[in-house]
VEXPA-88587 format. One record per atom (N, C-alpha, C): x, y, z; residue in one letter. Coordinates in steps of 0.05 Angstrom, whole numbers, plus 5000, padded with zeros to 4 digits. Each point is the difference from the previous one (the first is absolute). Layout:
XYZA/...
This chain:
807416556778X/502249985020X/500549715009X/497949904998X/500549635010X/500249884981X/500350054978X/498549784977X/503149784996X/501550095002X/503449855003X/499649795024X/498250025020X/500949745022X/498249694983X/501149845012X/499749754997X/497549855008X/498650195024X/497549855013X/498350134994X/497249915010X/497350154986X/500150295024X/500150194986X/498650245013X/497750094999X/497250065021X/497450214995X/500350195002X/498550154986X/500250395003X/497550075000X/499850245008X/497050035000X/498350034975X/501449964974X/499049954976X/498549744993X/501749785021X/498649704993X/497249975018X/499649794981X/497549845012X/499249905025X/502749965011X/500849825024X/500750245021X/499950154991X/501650155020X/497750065026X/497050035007X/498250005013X/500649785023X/500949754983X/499349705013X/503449985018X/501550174993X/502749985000X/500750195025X/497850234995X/500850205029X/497250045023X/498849715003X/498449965015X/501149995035X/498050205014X/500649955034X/498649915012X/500449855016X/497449945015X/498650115026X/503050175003X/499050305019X/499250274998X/497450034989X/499550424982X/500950165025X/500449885029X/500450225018X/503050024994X/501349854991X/503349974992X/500850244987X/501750215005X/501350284986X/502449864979X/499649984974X/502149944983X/499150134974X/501850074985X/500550014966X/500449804983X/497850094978X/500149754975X/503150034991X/500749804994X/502949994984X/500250094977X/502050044982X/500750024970X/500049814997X/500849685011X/500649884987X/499049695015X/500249814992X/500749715019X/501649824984X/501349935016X/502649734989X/499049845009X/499849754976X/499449845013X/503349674996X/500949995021X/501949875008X/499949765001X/500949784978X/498849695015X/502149824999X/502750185001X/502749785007X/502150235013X/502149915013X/502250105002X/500850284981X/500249954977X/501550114990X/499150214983X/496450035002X/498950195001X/500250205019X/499949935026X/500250155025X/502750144998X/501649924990X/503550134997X/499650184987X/498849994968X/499550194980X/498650185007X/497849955017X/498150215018X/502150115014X/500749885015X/501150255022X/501850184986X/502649864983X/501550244981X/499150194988X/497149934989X/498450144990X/499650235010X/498349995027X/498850115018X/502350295014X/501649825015X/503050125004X/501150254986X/500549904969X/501750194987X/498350204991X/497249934997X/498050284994X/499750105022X/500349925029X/498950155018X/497750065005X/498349804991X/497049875006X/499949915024X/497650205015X/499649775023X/497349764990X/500749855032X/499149704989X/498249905026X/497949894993X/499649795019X/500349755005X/500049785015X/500849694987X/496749865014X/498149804981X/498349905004X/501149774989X/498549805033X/499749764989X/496749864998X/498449995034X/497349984997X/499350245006X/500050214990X/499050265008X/496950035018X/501249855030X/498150005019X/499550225019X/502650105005X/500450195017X/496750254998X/499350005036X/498150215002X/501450284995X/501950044988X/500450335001X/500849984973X/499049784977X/501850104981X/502150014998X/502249905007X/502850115004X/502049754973X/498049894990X/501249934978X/498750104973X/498850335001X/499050054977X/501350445020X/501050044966X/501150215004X/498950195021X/502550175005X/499150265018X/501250324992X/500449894981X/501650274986X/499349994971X/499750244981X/499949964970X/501949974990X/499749864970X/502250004991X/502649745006X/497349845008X/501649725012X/498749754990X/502049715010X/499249794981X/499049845031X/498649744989X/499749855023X/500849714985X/502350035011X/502849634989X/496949755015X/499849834982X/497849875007X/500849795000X/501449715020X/500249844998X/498149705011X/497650084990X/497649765007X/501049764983X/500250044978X/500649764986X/502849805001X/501550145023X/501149765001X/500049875018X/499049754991X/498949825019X/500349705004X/502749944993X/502349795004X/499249805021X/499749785006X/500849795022X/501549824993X/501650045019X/501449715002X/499949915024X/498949725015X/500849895019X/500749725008X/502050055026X/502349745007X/497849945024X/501149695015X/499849855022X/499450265021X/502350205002X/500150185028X/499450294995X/500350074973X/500050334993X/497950044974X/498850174992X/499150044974X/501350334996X/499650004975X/500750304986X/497850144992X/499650295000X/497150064984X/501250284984X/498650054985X/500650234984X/498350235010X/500750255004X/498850175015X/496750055003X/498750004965X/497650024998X/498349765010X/501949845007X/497649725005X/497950115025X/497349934984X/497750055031X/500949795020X/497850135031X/500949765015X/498649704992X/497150184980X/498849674992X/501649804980X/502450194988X/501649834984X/502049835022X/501150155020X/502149815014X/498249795022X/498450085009X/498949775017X/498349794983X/499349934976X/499249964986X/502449744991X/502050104996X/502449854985X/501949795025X/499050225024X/502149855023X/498149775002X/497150015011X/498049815008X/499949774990X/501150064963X/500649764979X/502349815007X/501750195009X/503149735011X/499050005040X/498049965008X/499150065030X/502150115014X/500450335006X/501750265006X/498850155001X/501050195017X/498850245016X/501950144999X/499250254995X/501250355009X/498150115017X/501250105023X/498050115016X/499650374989X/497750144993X/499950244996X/497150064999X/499550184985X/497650105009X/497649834980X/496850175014X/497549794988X/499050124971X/501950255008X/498150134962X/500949854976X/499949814986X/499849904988X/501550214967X/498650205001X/500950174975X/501950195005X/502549925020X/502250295005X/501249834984X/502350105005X/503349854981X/501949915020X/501049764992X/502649955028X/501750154997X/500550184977X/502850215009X/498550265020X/498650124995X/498050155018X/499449905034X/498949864997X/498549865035X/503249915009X/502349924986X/502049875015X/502350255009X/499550224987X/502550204996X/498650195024X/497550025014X/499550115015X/499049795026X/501449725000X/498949895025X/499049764987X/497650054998X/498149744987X/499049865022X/497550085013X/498849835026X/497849864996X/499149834997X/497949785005X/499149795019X/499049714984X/498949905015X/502549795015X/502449934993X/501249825003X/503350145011X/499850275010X/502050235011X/500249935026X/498449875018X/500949935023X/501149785004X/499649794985X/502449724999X/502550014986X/499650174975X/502750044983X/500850295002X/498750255007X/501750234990X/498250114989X/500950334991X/499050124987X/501449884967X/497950104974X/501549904974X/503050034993X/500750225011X/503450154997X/501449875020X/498749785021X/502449865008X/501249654998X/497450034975X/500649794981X/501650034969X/500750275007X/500550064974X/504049945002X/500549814977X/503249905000X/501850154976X/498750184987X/501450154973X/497950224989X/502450164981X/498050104990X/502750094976X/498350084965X/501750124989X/497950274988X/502950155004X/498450294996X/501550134978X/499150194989X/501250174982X/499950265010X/502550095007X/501050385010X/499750144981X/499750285006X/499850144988X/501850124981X/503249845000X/502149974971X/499049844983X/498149885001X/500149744987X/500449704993X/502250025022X/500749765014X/497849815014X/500749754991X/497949815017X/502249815024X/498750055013X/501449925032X/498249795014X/501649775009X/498949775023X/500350135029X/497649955011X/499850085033X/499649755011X/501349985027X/499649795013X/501650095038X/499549785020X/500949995018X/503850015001X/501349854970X/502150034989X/501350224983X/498550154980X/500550084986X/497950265005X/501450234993X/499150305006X/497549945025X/501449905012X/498150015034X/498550125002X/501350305003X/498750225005X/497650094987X/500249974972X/498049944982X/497649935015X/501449734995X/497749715009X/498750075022X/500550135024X/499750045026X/497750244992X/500150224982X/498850154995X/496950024993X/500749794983X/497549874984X/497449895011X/501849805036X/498749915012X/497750135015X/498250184979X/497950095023X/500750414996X/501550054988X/500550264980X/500450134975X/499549774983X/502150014978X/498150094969X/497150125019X/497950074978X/500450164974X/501250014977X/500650234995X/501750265003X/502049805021X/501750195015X/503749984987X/501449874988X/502149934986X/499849824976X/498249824993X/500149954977X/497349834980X/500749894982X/497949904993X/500049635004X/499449965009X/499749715014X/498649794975X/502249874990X/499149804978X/499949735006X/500549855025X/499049785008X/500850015031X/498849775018X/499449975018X/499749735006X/503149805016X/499649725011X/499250035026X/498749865013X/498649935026X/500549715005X/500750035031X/499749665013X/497049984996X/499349714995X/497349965009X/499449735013X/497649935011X/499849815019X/497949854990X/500849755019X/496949844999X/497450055002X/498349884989X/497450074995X/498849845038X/498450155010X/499649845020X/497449764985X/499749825018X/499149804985X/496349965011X/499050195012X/497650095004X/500350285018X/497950244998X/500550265005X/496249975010X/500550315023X/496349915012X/499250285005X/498350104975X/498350335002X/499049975022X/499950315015X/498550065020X/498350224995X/496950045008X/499250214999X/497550115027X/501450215022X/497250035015X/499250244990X/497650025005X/498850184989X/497550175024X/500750205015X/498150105022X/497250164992X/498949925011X/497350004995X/498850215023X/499150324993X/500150145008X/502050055024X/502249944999X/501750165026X/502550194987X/498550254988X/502150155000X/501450195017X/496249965028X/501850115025X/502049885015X/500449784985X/502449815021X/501750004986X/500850224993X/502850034977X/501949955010X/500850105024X/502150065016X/500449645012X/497849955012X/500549655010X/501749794981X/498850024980X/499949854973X/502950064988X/500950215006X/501950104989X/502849925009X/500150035020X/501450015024X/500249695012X/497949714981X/500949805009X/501649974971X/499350134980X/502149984975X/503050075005X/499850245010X/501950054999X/503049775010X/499149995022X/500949875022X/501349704982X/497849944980X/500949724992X/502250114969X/500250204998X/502050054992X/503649995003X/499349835036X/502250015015X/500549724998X/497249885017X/499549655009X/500349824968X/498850064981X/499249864980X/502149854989X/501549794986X/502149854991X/500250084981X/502050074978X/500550074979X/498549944982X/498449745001X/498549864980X/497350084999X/499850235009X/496950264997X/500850234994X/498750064978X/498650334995X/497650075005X/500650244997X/497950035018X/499250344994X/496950054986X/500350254987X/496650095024X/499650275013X/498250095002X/499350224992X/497049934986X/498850324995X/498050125006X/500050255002X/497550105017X/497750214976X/498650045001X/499050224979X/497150035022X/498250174985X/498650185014X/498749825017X/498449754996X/497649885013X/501749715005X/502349914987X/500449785006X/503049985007X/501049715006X/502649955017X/501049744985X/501949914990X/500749754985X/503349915012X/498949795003X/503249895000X/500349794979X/502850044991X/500649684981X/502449975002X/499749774991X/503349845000X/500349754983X/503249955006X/499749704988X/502649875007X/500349675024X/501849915008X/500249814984X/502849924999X/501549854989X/499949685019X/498149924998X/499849755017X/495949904991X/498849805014X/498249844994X/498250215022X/497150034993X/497850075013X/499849975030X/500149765001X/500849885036X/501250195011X/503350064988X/500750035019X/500450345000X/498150224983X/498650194997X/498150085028X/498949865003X/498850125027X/499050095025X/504549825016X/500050145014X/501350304998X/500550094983X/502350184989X/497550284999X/497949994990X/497850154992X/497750085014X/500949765025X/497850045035X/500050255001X/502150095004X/498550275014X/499550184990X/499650084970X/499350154983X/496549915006X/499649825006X/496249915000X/498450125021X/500550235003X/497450115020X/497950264987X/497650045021X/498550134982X/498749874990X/497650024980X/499149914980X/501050084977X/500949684986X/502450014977X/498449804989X/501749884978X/499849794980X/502349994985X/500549715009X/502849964992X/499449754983X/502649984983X/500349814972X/503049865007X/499749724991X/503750025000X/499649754974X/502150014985X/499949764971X/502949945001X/500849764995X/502249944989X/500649884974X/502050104987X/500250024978X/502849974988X/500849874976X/502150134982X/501450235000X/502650065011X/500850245002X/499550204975X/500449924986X/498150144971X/497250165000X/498949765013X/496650024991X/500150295024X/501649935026X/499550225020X/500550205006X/502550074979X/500950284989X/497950174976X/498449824984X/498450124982X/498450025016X/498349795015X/498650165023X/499350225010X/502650055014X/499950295014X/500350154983X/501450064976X/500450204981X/497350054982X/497449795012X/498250074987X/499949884971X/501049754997X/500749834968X/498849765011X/498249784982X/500749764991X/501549884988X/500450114984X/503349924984X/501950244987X/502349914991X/501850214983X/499150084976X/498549804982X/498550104980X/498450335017X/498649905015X/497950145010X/501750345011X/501949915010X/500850135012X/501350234970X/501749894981X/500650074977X/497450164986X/498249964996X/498550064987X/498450275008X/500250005025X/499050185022X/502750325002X/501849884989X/502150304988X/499950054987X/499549854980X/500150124957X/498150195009X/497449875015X/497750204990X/500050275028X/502349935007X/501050365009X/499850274991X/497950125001X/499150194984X/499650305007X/499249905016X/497950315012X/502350145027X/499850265001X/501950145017X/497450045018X/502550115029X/497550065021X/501750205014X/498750195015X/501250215015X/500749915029X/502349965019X/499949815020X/502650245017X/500549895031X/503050075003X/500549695022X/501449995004X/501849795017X/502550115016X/499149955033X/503050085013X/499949755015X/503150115011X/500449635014X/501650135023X/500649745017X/501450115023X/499549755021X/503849985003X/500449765021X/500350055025X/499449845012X/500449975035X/501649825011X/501450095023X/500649735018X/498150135017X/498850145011X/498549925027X/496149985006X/499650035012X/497549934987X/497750235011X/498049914982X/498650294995X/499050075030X/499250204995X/499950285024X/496650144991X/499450185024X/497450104992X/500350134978X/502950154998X/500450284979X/498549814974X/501649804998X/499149734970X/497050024997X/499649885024X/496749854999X/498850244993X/500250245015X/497950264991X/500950064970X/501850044985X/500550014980X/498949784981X/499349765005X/499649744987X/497050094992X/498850065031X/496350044998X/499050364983X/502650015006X/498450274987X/500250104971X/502549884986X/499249924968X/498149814996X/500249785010X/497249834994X/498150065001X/499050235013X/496750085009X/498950284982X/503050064979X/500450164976X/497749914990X/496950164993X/497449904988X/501750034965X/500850184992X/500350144974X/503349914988X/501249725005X/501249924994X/500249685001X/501749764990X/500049845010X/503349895001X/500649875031X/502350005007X/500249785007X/501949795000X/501349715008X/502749995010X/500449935024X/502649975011X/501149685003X/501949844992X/500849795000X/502750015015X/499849825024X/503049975023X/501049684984X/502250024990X/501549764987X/503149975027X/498049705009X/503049915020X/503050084984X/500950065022X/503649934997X/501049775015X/501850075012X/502049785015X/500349814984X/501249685016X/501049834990X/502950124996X/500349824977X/502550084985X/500250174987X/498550204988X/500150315001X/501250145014X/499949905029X/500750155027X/502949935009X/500449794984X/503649945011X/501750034985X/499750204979X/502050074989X/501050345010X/501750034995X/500850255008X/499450214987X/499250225013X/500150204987X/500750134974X/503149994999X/502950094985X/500949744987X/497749805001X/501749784986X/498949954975X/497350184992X/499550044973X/499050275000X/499650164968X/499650255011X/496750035014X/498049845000X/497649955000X/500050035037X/499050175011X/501650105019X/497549955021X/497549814998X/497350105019X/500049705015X/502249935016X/499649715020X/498750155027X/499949745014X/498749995022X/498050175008X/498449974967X/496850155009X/498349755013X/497350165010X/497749805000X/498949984975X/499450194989X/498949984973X/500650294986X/498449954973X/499650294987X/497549944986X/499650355003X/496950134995X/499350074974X/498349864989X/500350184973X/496250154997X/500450234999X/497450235001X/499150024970X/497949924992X/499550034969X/496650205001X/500750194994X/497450224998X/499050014970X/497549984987X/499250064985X/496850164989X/499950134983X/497750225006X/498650114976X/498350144993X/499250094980X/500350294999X/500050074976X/501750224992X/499750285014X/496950085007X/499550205018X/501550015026X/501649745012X/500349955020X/502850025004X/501350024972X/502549935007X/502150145020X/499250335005X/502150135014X/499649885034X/496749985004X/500149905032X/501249765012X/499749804973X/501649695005X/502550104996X/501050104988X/503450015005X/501050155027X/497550205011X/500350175020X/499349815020X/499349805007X/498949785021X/502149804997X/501549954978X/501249824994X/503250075016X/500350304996X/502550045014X/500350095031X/496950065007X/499950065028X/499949625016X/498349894985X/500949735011X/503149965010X/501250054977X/502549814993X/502550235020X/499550195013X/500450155020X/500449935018X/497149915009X/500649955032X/499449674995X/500049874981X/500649745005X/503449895008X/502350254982X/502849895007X/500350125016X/497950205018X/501350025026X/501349785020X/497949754997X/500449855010X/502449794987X/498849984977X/502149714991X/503050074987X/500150334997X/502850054995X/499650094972X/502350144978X/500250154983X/500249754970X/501549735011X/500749904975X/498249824982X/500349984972X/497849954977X/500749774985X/498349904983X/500949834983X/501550054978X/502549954992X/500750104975X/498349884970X/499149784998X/498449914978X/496150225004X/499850185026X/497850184997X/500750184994X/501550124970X/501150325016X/497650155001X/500450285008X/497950225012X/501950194992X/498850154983X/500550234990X/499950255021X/498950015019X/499550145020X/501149995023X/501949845002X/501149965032X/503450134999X/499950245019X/502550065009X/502349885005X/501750024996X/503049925000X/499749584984X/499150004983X/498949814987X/503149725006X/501950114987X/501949875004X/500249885024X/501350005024X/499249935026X/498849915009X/496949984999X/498549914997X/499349784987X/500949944977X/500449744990X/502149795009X/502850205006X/502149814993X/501350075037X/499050175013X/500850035027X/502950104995X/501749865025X/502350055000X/502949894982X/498349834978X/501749904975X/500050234980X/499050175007X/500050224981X/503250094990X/501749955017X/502050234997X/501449714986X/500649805007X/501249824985X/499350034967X/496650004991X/499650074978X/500450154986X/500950265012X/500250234985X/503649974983X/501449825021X/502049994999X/500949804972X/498149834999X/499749784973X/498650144977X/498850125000X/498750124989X/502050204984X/501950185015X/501750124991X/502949864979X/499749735008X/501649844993X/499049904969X/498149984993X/498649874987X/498950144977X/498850295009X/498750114989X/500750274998X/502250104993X/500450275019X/499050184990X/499650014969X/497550144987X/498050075000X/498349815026X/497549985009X/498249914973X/501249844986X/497949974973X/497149865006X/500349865026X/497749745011X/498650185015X/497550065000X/498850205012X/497449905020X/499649865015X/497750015010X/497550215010X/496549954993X/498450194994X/499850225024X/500649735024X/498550145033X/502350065019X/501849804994X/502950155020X/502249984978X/502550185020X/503050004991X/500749905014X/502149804977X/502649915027X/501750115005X/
């Protein structure tokens, strides 16, 4: 049935096909494919989709197939998964670069650092910038510039006619507007991606405290974080995490060590141990991402191998935590027969001054968001998922219903909404414009 297209296809007859329909989530609910395309220009992706289209094949679209739910590896039989990793294009100017959807983030920060440029987005190193940017894209450099999607100045996509179409602030707006923070899988297949980008700051300064038995001072500790979520200058991130026995904070400002700490005072109480380095904006992004270098960092994906059984929920706040939280925080942690890590990643800044409705990426004027990562061994698995959702219960009692769209959760009610809030109805409305076939399917919500 494929043997007529132009690009390499796997089936489950080939050799490749194991290495080809690898997840890195076994708790993930999906179906092996019939097939994989693999896409590494334009005009494969056209032939794909006509393809796809006139047989009435459903499809998935993968670029770094990072996603914890799977949602770029089938959910239905009898389906393909359109695979566009390989293309992985750069071009970059003085003010903007271009990337091709599959590029990792260790390929784009990698290439920017070479002309000294920055994209602000996230620290995983092995997602894809069409992925981390089409649902948000938050990292270390989101409170001075933005989330990734509001650096993002174009995009060209291919609809589900076949047609390849330019998106922009000019051209199919609506589109473009879509994309910004919704556009997962949801109208088309996204074959490049220009971004403003910025100067390299010209020294950057890791932070790390680290508490030393005070996990009963959760709430103290917490609660002066929080707070500097408010006070802090754009030129800090600022991530805390808590797990069973210990409490971590880190960060990393965009300025010289000096002038690091007064900014970090009042995070120092308790018995702690604190670190601060200044460094190469480079060296201090591999840093925190856990790299000495891009080699290192590169080398440390190829040998991406092994699956693990895990779940991940998330959930933002503007206000700040409450007992309902804290009792929820201590009482998965103290889970003997599981192991659980919660990480609070600042917001504000300039995250926070953009509007709501002014991209579809709809989660401003939080303090932060939560991301809950449970993992367990196999006898265990029904109680950790059963702990995992009574947590995540009476934790949004407090901080409210809405999620990250780059976490989906296969399990959370009214999913849509939840991601996209009250931009929902605008999307459905583009969506209908665009797609009216519904051919773009995403795994965890509808638009």
């Amino acid at each position: 049935m494929f043997e007529n297209l132009s690009f390499p296809v796997v089936t489950p007859q080939d050799e490749e096909y194991t290495r080809s329909t690898f997840v890195r989530n076994t708790n993930a609910k999906y179906v092996l494919p019939d097939a994989i395309f693999y896409c590494s220009q334009t005009e494969h992706v056209i032939e794909a989709i006509n393809f796809l289209v006139s047989n009435n094949i459903d499809f998935v679209i993968r670029s770094g197939g990072h996603s914890y739910e799977a949602t770029s590896m089938t959910k239905t039989p009898n389906s393909v998964v359109l695979d566009v990793s390989q293309m992985k294009d750069i071009h970059i100017d003085k003010e903007t670069a271009t990337f091709g959807p599959g590029c990792l983030l260790v390929d784009v920060y990698e290439a920017l650092f070479d002309k000294d440029l920055l994209l602000p987005s996230a620290t995983n190193f092995s997602v894809a910038i069409s992925g981390v940017t089409l649902g948000g894209g938050q990292g270390l450099f989101c409170r001075k510039y933005g989330m990734t999607c509001d650096s993002l100045l174009s995009l060209d996509i291919v609809l589900s006619d076949g047609s390849l179409v330019h998106a922009s602030k000019e051209h199919n707006s609506d589109l473009f507007w879509a994309h910004q923070g919704a556009g997962a899988a949801n109208f088309g297949v996204v074959v490049g991606l220009t971004f403003q980008v910025y100067p390299v700051p010209p020294i950057v300064t890791t932070f790390v405290v680290q508490y030393v038995e005070e996990i009963n001072n959760l709430e103290k500790i917490f609660s002066i974080w929080e707070s500097m979520t408010i006070s802090a200058p754009d030129e800090i991130s600022m991530q805390f995490s808590v797990e069973a026995e210990s409490i971590t904070v880190m960060g990393l400002y965009m300025g010289r060590e000096k002038d690091i700490q007064q900014h970090i005072a009042p995070l120092l109480v308790g018995d702690h141990i604190v670190q601060t380095q200044s460094m190469s904006c480079a060296r201090g992004l591999l840093a925190f991402s856990g790299f000495h270098s891009f080699e290192h960092a590169r080398c440390s994906i190829l040998s991406e191998n092994t699956s693990a059984e895990f779940k991940v929920k998330s959930s933002y706040s503007s206000v700040p935590l409450d007992e309902r939280a804290y009792s929820a925080i201590r009482r998965i942690l103290s889970a003997t027969s599981i192991h659980a890590s919660i990480a609070f990643m600042a917001m504000g800044g300039t995250v926070n001054r953009v509007k709501c409705n002014e991209t579809s990426f709809y989660h401003r004027n939080n303090l932060f968001l939560m991301q809950l990562s449970v993992s367990w061994v196999d006898q265990t698995k029904d109680l950790a998922l059963l702990l995992c959702d009574r947590f995540y219960e009476k934790f949004i009692e407090c901080t409210g219903v809405f999620a990250y769209p780059n976490c989906p959760d296969d399990d959370l009610s009214t999913p849509t909404f939840r991601f996209f809030g009250e931009n929902q109805a605008k999307l459905k409305t583009i969506k209908d414009k665009y797609d009216q076939l519904n051919v773009f399917k995403h795994g965890t919500f509808e638009i």
